[in-house]
N, C-alpha and C positions, 0 to 999 in steps of 0.2 A: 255668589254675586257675579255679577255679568258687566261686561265693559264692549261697549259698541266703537268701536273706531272704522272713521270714513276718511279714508287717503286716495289721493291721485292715483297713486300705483300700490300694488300687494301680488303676492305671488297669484299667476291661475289656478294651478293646484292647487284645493283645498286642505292637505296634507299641510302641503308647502308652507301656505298661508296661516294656518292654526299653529304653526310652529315655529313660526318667527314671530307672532305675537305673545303667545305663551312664554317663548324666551326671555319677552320682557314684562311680564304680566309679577304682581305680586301671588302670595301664597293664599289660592281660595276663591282666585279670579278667573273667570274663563272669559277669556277675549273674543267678541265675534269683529269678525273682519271684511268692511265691504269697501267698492271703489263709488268715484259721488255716481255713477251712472247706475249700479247695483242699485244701490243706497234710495235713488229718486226711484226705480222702477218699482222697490216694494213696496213702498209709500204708496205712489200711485194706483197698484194693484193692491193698495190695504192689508200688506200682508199682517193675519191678526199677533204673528210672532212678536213682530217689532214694532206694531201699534200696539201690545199687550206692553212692552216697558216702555213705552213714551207714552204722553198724553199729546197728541198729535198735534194741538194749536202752537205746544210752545213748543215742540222740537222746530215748526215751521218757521216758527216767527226767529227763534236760536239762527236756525241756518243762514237767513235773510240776511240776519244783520253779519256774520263772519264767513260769509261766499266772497272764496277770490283772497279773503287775507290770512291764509293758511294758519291761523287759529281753532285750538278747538272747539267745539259743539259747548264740552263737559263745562266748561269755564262760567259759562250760564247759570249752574247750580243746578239742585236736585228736580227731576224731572218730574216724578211722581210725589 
């Protein structure tokens, strides 16, 4: 299972980054880790990775409504 988290700040190294989320990840979880600017540019460029686990209309409309009140995305419910 995969868990997307979009923070302000996360380490730049990628290293760095997978392993400070893994540190809080449960067992079987692989956490991917972006900032919201990462986050909008693969969107934008349609990256097929993270438009393959989102259906794109509600990850979009998810965002809309919780930009700016540092709640999560996940809180939404199941995407697919």
């Amino acid at each position: 299972m995969d868990v997307i988290l979009v923070a302000r700040e996360l380490p730049r190294r990628p290293q760095d980054r997978f392993g400070v989320l893994l540190e809080f990840a449960p067992t079987k979880v692989e956490p991917q880790g972006y900032t919201v600017g990462e986050f909008r540019g693969l969107l934008a460029r349609g990256d097929p990775q993270l438009l393959g686990a989102f259906r794109r209309r509600e990850l979009l409309a998810a965002l809309s409504r919780r930009e700016g009140r540092g709640r999560p995305v996940a809180e939404e419910g199941p995407a697919g």
